[in-house]
C-alpha positions in Angstrom: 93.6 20.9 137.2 94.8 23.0 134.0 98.2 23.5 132.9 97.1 26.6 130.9 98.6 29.7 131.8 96.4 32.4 132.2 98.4 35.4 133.1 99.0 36.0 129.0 99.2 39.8 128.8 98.9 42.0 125.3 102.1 41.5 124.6 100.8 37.7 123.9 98.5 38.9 121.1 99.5 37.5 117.5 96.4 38.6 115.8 93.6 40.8 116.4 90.4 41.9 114.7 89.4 44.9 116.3 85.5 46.2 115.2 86.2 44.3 111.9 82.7 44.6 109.8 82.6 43.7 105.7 79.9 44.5 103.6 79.9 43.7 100.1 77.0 45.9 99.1 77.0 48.5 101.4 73.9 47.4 103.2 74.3 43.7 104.5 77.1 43.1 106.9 78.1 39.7 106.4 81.3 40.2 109.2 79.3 42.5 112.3 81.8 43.9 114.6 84.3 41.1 114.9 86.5 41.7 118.1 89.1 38.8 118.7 92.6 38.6 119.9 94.6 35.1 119.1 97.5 34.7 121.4 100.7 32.8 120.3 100.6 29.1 120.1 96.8 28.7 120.4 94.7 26.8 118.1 91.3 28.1 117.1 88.4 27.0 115.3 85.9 29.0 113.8 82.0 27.4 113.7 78.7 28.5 112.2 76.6 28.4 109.6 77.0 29.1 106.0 77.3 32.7 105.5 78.6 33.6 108.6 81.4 35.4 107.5 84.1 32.1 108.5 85.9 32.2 105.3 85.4 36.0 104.9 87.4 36.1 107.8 90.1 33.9 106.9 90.6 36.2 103.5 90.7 39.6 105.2 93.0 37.9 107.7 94.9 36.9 104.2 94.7 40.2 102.6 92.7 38.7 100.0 89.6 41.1 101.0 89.6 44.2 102.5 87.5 45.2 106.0 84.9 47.9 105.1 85.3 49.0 108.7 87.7 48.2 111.8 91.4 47.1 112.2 93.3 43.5 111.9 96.7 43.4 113.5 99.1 40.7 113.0 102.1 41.0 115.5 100.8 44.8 116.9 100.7 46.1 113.4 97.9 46.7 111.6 97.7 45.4 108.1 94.4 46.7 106.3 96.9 47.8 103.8 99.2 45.6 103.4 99.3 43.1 100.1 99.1 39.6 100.6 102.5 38.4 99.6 104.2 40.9 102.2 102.3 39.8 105.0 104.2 36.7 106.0 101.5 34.0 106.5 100.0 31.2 105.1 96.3 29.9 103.6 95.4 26.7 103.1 
């Protein structure tokens, strides 16, 4: 038996990556179409190998690098555009 709720709805959402892609050349996409939503108060993990596009991730989540294509929201607002130091979170 689980004591996780499952009835979370959008409003739920803290961030989401919404057909995220980053190319650094213009060719190879080292994020492909990344779709996730991260609800409050969960804890994620992200796994693979080296060159996945984990810590790529992590820095457009940041604001430290910019998605060639797609949408990151943090709270229901997008933030593609917004600079690092105004967006309120942390990297360790």
């Amino acid at each position: 038996m689980s004591d996780v709720d499952t009835s979370a709805g959008a409003n739920d959402v803290l961030v989401s990556f919404r057909g995220v892609q980053k190319s650094y050349d213009g060719e190879a996409l080292i994020v492909k179409d990344l779709n996730l939503d991260i609800r409050k108060g969960e804890f994620l993990t992200l796994l693979g190998p080296s060159g996945s596009g984990k810590t790529t991730s992590l820095m457009m989540l940041a604001g430290f690098e910019t998605p060639t294509a797609g949408e990151i929201l943090l709270g229901g607002r997008a933030i593609n555009n917004v600079p690092p130091h105004k967006r309120d979170i942390g990297m360790v």
